[in-house]
MARKE-900146 format. One record per residue (C-alpha): residue number from 1; x, y, z; residue in three letters. Coordinates in nm, 4 decimals, decimal comma, always signed. Layout:
N
<rec nr="NUM" x="X" y="Y" z="Z" rest="ALA"/>
...
REM end
This chain:
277
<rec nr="1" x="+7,4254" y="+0,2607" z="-5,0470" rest="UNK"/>
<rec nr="2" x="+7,0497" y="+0,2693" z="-5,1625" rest="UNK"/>
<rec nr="3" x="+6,8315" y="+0,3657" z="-4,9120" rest="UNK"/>
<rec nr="4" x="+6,4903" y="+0,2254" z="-5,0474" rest="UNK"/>
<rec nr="5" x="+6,3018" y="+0,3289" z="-4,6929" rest="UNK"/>
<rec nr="6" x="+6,4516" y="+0,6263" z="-4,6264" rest="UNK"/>
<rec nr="7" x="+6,2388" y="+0,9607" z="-4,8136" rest="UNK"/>
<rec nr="8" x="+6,2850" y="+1,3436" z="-4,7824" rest="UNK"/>
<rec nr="9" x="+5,9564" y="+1,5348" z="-4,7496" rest="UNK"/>
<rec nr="10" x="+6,0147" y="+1,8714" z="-4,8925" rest="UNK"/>
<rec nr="11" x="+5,8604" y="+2,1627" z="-4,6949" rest="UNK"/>
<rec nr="12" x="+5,8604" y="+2,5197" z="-4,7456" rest="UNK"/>
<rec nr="13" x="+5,8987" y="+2,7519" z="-5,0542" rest="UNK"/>
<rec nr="14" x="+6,1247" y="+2,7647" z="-5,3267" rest="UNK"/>
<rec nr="15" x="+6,4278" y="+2,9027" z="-5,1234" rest="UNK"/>
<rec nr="16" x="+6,3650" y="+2,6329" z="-4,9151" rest="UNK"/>
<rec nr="17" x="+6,4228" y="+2,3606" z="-5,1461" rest="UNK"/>
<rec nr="18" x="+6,7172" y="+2,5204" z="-5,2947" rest="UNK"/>
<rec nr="19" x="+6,8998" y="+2,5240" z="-4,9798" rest="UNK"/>
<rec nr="20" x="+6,7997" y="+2,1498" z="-4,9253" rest="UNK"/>
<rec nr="21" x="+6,9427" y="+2,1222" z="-5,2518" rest="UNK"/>
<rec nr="22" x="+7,2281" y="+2,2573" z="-5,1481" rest="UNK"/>
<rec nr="23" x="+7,2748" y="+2,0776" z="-4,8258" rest="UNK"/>
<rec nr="24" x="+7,1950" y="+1,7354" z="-4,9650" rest="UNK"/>
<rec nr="25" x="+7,5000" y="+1,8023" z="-5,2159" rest="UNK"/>
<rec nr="26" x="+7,7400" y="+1,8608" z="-4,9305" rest="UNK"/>
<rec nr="27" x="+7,5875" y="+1,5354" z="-4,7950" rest="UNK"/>
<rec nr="28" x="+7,6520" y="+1,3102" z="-5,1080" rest="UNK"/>
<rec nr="29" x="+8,0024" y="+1,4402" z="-5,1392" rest="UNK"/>
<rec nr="30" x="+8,0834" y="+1,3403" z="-4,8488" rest="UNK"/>
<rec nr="31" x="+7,9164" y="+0,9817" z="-4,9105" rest="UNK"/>
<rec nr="32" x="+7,8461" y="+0,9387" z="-5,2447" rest="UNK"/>
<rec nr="33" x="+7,7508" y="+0,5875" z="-5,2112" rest="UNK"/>
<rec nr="34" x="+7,4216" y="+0,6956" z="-4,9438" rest="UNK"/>
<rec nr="35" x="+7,1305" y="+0,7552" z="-5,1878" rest="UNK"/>
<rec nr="36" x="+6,7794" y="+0,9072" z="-5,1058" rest="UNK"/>
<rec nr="37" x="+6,4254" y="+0,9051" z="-5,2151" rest="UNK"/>
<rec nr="38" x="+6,2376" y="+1,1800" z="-5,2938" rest="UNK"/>
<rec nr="39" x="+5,8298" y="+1,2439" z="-5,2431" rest="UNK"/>
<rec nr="40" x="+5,6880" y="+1,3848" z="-5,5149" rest="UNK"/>
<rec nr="41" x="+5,5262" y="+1,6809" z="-5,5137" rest="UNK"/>
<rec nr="42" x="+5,5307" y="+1,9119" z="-5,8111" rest="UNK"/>
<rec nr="43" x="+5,6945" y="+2,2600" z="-5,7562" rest="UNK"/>
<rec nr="44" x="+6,0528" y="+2,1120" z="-5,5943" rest="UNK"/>
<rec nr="45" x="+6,0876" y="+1,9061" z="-5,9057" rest="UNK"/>
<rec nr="46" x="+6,2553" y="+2,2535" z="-6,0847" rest="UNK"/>
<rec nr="47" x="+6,4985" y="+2,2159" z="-5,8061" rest="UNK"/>
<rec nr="48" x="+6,5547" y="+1,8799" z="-5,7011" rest="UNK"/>
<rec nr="49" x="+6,4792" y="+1,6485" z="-6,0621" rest="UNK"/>
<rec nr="50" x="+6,8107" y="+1,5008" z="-6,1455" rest="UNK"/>
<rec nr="51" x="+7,0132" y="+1,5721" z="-5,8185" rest="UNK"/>
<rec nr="52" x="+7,2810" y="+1,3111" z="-5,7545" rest="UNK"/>
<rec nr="53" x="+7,1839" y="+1,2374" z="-5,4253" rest="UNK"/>
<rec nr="54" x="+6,8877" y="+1,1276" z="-5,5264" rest="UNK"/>
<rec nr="55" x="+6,7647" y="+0,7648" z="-5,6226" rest="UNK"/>
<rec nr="56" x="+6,3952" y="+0,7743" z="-5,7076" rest="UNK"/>
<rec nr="57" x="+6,1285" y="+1,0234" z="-5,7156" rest="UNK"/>
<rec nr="58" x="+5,7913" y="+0,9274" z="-5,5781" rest="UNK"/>
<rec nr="59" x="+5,5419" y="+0,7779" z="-5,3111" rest="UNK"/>
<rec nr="60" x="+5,6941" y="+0,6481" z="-4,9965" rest="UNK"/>
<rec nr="61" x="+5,5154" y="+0,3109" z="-4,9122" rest="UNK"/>
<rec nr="62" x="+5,2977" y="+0,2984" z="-4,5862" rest="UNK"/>
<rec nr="63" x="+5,6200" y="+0,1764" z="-4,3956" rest="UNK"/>
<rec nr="64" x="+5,8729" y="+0,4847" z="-4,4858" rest="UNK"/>
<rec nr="65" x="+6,0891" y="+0,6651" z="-4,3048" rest="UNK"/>
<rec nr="66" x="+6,0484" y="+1,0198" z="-4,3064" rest="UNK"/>
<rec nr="67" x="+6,2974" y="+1,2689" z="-4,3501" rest="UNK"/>
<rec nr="68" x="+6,1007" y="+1,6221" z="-4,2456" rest="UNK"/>
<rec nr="69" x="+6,2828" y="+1,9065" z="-4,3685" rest="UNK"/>
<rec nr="70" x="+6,1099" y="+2,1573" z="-4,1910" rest="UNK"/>
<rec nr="71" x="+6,3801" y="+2,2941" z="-4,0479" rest="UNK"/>
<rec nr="72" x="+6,1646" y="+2,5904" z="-3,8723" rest="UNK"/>
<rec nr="73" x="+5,9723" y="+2,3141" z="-3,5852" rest="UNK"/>
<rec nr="74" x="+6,3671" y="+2,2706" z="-3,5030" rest="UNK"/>
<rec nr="75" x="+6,4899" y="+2,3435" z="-3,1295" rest="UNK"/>
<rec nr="76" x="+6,7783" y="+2,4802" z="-3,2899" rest="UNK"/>
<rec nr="77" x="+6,5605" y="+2,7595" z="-3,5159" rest="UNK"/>
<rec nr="78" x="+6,5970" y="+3,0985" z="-3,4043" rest="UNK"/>
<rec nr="79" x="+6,9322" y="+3,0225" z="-3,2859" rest="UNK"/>
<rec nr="80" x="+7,0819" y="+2,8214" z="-3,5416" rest="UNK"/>
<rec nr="81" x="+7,1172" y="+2,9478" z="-3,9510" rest="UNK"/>
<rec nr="82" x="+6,8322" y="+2,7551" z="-4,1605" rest="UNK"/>
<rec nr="83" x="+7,0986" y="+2,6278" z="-4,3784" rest="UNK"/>
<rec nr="84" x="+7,2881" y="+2,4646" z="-4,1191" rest="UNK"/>
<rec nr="85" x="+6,9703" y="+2,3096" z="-3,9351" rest="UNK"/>
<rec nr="86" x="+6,9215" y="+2,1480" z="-4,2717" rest="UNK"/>
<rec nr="87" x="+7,2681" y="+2,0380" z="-4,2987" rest="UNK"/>
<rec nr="88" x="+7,2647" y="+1,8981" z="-3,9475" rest="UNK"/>
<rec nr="89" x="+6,9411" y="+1,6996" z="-4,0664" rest="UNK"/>
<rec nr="90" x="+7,1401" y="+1,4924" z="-4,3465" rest="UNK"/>
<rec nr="91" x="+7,4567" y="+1,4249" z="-4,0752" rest="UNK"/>
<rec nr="92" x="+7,6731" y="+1,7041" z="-4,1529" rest="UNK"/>
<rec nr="93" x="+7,8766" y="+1,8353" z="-3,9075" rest="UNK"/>
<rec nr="94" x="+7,7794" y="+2,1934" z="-3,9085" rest="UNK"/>
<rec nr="95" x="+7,8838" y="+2,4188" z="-3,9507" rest="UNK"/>
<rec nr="96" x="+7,9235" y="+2,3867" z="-4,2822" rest="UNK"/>
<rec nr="97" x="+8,0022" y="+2,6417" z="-4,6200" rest="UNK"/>
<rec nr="98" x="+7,6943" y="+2,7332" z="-4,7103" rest="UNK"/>
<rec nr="99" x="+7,6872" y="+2,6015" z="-5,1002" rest="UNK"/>
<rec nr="100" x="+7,3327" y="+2,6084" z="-5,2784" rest="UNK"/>
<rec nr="101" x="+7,3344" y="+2,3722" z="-5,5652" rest="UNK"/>
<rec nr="102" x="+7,0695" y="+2,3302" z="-5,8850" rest="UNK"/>
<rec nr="103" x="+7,0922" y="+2,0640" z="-6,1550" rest="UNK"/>
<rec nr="104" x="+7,0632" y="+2,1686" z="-6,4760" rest="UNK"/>
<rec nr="105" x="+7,0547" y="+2,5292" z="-6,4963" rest="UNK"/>
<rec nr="106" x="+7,0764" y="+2,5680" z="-6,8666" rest="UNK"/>
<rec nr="107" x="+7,3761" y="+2,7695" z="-7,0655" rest="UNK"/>
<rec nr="108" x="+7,1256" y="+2,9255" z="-7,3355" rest="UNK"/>
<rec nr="109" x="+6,7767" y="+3,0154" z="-7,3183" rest="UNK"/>
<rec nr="110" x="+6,6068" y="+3,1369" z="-7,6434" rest="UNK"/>
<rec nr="111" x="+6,4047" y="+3,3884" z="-7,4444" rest="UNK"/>
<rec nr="112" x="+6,6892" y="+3,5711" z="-7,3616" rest="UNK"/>
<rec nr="113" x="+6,7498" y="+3,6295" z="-7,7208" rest="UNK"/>
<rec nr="114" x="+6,4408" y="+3,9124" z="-7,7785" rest="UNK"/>
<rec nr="115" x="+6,5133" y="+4,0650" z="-7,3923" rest="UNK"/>
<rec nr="116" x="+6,6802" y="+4,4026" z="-7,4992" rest="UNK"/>
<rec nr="117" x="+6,9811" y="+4,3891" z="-7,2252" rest="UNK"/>
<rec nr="118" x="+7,1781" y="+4,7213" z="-7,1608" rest="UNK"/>
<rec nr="119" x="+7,5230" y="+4,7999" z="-6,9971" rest="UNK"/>
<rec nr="120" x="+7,3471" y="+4,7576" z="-6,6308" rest="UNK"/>
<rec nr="121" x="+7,0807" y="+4,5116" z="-6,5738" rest="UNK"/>
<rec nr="122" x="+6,9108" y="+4,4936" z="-6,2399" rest="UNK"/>
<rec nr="123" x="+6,6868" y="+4,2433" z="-6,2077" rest="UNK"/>
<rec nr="124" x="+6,3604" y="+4,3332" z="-5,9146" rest="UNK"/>
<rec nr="125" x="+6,1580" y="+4,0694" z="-5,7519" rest="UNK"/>
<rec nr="126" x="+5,9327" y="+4,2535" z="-5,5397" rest="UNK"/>
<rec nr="127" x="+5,6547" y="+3,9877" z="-5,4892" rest="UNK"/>
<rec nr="128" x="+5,6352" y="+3,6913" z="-5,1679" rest="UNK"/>
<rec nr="129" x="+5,4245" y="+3,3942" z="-5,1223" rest="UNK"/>
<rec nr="130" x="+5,4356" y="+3,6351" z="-4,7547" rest="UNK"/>
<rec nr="131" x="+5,2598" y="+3,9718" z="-4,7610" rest="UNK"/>
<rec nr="132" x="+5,4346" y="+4,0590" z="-4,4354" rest="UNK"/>
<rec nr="133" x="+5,8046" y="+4,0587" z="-4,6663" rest="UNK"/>
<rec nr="134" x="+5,6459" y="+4,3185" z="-4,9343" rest="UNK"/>
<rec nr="135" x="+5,7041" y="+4,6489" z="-5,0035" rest="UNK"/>
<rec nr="136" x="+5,4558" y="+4,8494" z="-5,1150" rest="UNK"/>
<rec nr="137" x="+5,4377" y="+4,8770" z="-5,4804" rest="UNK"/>
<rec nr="138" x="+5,4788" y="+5,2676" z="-5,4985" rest="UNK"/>
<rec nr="139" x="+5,7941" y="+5,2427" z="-5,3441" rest="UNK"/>
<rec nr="140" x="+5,9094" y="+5,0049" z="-5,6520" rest="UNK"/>
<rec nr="141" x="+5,8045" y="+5,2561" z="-5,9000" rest="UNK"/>
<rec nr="142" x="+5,9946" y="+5,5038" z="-5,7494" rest="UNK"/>
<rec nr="143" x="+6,3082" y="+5,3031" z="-5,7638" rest="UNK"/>
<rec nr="144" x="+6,2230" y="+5,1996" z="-6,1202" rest="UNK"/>
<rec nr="145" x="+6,2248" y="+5,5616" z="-6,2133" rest="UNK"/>
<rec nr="146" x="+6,5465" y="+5,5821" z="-6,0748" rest="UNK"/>
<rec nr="147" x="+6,7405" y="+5,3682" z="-6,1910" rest="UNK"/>
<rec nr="148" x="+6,6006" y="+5,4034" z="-6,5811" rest="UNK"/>
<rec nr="149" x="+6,7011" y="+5,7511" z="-6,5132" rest="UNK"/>
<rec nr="150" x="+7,0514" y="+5,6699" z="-6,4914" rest="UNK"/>
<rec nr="151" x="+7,0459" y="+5,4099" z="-6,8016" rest="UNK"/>
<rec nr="152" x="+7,0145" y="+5,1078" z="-6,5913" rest="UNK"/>
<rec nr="153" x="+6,7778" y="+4,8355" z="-6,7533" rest="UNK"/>
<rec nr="154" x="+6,5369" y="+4,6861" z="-6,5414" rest="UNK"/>
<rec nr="155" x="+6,3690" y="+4,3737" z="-6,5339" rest="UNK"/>
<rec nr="156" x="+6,0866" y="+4,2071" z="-6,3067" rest="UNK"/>
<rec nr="157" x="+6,0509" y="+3,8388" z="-6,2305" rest="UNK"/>
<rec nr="158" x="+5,8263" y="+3,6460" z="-6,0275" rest="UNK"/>
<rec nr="159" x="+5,5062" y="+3,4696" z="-6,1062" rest="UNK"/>
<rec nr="160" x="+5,2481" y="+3,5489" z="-6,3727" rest="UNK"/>
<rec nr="161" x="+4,9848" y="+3,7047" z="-6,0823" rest="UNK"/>
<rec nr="162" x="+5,2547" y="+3,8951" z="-5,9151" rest="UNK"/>
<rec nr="163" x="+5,1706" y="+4,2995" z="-6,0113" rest="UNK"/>
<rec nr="164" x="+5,3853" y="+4,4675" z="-6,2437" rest="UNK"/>
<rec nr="165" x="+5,6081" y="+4,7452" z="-6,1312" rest="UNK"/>
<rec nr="166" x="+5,5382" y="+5,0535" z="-6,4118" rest="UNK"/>
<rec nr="167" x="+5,8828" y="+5,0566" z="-6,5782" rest="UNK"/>
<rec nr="168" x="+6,0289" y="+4,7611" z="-6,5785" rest="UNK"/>
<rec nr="169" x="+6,0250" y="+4,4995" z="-6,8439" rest="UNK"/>
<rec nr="170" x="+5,8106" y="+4,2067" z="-6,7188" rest="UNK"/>
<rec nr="171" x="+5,9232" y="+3,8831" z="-6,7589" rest="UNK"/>
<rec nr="172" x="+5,6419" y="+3,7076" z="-6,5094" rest="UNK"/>
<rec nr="173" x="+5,5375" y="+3,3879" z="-6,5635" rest="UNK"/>
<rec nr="174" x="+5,7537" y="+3,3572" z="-6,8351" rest="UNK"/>
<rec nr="175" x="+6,0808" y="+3,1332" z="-6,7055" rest="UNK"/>
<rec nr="176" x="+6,1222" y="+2,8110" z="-6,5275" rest="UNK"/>
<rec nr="177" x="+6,3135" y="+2,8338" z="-6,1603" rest="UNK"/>
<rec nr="178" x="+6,6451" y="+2,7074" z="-6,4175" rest="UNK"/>
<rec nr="179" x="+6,5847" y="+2,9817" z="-6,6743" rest="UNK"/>
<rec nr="180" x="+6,6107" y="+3,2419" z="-6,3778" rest="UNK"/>
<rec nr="181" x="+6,9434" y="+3,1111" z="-6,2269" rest="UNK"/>
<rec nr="182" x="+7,0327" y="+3,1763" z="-6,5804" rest="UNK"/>
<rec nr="183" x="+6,9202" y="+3,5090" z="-6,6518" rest="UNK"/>
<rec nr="184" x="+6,9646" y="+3,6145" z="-6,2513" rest="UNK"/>
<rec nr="185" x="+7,3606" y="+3,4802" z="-6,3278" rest="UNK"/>
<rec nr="186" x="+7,3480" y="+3,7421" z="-6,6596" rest="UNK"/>
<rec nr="187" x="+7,2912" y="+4,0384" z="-6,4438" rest="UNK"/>
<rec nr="188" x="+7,4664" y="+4,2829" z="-6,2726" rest="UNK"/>
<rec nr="189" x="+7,2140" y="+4,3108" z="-5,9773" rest="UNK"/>
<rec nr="190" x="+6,9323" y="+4,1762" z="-5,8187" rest="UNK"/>
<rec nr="191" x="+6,7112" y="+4,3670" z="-5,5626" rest="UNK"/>
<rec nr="192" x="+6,4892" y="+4,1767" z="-5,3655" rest="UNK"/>
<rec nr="193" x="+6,2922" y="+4,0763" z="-5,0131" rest="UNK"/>
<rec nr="194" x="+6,3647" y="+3,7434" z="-4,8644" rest="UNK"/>
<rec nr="195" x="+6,2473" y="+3,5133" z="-5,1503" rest="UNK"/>
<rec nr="196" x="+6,3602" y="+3,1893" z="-5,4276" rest="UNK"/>
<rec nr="197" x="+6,5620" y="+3,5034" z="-5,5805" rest="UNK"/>
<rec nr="198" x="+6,7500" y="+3,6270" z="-5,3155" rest="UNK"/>
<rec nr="199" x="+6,8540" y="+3,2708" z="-5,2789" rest="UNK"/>
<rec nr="200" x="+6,9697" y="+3,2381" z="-5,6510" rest="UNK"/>
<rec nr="201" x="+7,1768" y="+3,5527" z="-5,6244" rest="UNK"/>
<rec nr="202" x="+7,3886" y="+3,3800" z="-5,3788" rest="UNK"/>
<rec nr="203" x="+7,3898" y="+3,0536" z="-5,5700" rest="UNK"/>
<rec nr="204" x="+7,4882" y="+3,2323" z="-5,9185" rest="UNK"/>
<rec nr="205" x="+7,7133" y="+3,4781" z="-5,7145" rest="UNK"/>
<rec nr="206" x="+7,5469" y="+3,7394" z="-5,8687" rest="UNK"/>
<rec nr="207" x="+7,5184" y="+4,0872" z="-5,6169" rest="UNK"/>
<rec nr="208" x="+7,2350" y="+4,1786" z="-5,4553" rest="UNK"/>
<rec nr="209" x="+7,0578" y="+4,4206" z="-5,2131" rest="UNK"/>
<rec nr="210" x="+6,8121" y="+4,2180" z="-5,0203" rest="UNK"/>
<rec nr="211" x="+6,4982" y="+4,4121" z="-4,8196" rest="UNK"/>
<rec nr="212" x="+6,4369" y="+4,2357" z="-4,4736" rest="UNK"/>
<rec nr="213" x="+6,1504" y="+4,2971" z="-4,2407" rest="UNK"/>
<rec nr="214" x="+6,0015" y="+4,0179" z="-4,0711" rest="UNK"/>
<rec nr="215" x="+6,2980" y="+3,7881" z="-4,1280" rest="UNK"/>
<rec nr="216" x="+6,6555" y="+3,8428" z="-4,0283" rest="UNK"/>
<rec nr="217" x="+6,9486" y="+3,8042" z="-4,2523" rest="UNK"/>
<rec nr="218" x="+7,1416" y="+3,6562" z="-3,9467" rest="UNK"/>
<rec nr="219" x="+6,9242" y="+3,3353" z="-4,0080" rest="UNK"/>
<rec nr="220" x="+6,8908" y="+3,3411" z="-4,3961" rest="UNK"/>
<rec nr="221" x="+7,0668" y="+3,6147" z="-4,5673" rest="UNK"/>
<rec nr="222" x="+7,4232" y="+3,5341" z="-4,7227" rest="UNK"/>
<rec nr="223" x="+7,7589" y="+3,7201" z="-4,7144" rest="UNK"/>
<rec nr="224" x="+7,8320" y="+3,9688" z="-4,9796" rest="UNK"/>
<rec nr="225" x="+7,4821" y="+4,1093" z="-5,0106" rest="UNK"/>
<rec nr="226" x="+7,3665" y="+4,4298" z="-4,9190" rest="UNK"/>
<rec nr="227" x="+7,1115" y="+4,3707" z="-4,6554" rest="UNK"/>
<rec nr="228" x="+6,8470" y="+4,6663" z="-4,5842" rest="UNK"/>
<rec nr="229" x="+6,6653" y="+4,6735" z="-4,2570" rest="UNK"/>
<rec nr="230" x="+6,4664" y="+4,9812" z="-4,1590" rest="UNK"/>
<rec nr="231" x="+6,3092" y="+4,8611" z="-3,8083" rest="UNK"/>
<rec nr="232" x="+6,5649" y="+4,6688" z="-3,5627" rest="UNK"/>
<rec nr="233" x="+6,2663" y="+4,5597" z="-3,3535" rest="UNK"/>
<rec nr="234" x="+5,8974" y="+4,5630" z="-3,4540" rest="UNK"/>
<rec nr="235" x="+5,6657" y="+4,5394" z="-3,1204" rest="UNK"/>
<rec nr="236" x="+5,4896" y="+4,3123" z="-3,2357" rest="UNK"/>
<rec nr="237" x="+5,7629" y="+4,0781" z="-3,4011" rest="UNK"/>
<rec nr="238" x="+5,6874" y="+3,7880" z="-3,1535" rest="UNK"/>
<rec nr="239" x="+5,3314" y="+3,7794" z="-3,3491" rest="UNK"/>
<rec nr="240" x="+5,4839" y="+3,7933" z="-3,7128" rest="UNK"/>
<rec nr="241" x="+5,7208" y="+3,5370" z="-3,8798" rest="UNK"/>
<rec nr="242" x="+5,8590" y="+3,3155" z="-3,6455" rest="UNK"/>
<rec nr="243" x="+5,8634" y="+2,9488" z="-3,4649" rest="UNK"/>
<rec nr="244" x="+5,5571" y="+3,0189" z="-3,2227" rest="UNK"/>
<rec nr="245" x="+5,3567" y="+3,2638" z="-3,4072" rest="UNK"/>
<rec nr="246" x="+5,3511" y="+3,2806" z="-3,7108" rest="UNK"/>
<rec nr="247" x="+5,1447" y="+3,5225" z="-3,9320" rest="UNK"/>
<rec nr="248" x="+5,3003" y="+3,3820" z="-4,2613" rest="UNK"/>
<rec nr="249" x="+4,9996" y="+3,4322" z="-4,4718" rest="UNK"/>
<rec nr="250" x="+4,8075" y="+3,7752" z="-4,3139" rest="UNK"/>
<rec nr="251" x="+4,8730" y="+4,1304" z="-4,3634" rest="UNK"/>
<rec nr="252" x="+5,0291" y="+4,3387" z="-4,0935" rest="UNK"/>
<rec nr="253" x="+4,8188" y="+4,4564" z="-3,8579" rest="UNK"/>
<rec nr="254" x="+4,9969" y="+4,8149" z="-3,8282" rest="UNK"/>
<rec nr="255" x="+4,9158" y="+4,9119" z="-4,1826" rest="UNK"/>
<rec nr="256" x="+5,0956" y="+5,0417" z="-4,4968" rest="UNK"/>
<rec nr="257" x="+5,2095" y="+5,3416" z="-4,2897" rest="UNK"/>
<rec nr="258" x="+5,3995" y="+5,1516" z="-3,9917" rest="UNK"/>
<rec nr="259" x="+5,4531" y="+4,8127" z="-4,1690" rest="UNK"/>
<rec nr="260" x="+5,8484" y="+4,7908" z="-4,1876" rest="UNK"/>
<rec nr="261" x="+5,9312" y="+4,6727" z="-4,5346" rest="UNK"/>
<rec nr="262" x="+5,7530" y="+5,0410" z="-4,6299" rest="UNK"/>
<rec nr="263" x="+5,9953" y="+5,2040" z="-4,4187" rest="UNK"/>
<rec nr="264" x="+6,3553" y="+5,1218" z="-4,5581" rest="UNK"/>
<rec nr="265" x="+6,2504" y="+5,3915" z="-4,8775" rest="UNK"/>
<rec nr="266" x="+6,3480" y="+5,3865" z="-5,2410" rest="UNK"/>
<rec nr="267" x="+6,5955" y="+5,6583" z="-5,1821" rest="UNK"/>
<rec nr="268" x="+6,8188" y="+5,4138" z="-4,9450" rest="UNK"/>
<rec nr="269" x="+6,7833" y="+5,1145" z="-5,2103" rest="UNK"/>
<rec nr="270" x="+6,8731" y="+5,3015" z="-5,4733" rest="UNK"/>
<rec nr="271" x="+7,1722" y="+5,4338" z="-5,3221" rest="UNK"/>
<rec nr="272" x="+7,2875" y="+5,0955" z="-5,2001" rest="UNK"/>
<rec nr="273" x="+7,2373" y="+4,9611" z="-5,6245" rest="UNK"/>
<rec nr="274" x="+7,4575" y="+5,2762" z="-5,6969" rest="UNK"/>
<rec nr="275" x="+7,7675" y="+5,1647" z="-5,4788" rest="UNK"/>
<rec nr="276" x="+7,7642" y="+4,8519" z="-5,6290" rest="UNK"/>
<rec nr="277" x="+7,7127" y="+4,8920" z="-6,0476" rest="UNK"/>
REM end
């Protein structure tokens, strides 16, 4: 059943939209005769272009109904897993298995081709659209050095401003969010904040240590991943990341020394990579 008032309006990052993705394809399988519009906006294309649930990609008319997918202005968030707020948003009874889906992720990507893999690949996305879910870079290097040490082959992804991490073979800029579900699905191991990659380990299955601070894995993390947390409770977490107060976009204001991404160490990280490759 076409829906030709109905649009989503796709809010958030990267992650975001691929869990959308992933709850609109429980949706659809449930009723694959209910269709959707989509408004376009350029970045969720890489995710959403071609999904089934979808009927047309574009401008709503002045009469629309609005599907708002920010799942974080929710009662529920805080309480409830962002996944299954999403979920709940399309009519699903939640809870739900939490299955991330992305059209089109290709089989072979030339690039790949000239990327000199060895027996253990870890893949390291260190960079955020959130400066409050980095680590500092030193602590990368350090865990670079590491792992070359013992033969592992590293590579870095993320976007072509993100900094590169001394070490590890950059491929930023360089692959479309498709071409890394491929090449994240080709690893043996991904090591990573709360981010789009994080997100595609789970989708691709591939393992993955994941570095929380601001966030909690009990809302977006995924079972089967390693999850690192050095501080339980910040004192000031009610000012950070969250549905009141949120400091998405500003530095923390306890500095490099006491900011709690810099305090899980690349000696703990490292460690946690070695137990699983």
């Amino acid at each position: 059943m076409k829906h030709d008032n109905l649009w989503i309006n796709p809010l958030g990052g990267l992650g975001d939209a691929l869990m959308l993705s992933g709850a609109l394809k429980l949706a659809y399988d449930c009723n694959p005769d209910r269709k959707y519009n989509l408004i376009r906006r350029t970045k969720y294309l890489s995710i959403l272009e071609g999904h089934p649930a979808l009927d047309a990609v574009g401008f709503p008319p002045k009469n629309a109904e609005i599907i708002d997918t920010g799942y974080w202005s929710r009662k529920e968030y805080g309480t409830e897993r962002a996944f299954q707020i999403l979920a709940s948003i399309f009519g699903l009874s939640v809870p739900v298995e939490e299955k991330l889906y992305m059209p089109g992720v290709p089989e072979d990507v030339p690039l790949f081709a000239d990327i000199p893999f060895g027996k253990n690949n870890v893949i390291i996305a260190p960079a955020s659209d959130s400066p409050r879910k980095e680590m500092a870079i030193g602590y990368w290097v350090d865990l670079v050095k590491m792992l070359r040490r013992d033969g592992c082959f590293v590579l870095q992804v993320g976007k072509m401003n993100n900094k590169h991490i001394r070490g590890a073979y950059s491929l930023l800029g360089l692959t479309t969010p498709r071409q890394l579900a491929a090449l994240v699905k080709r690893c043996d191991m991904v090591v990573t904040p709360d981010n789009f990659i994080m997100h595609l380990a789970h989708l691709t299955g591939t393992p993955a240590v994941v570095l929380w601070g601001p966030t909690i894995a009990e809302t977006y993390g995924y079972r089967g991943h390693v999850h690192l947390r050095a501080v339980k409770e910040c004192a000031q977490r009610a000012g950070c990341i969250g549905p009141k107060n949120n400091a998405y976009a500003r530095l923390c204001e306890r500095g490099p020394g006491e900011h709690c991404m810099n305090r899980i160490g690349s000696e703990l990280i490292y460690e946690r990579i070695k137990e699983k490759i």
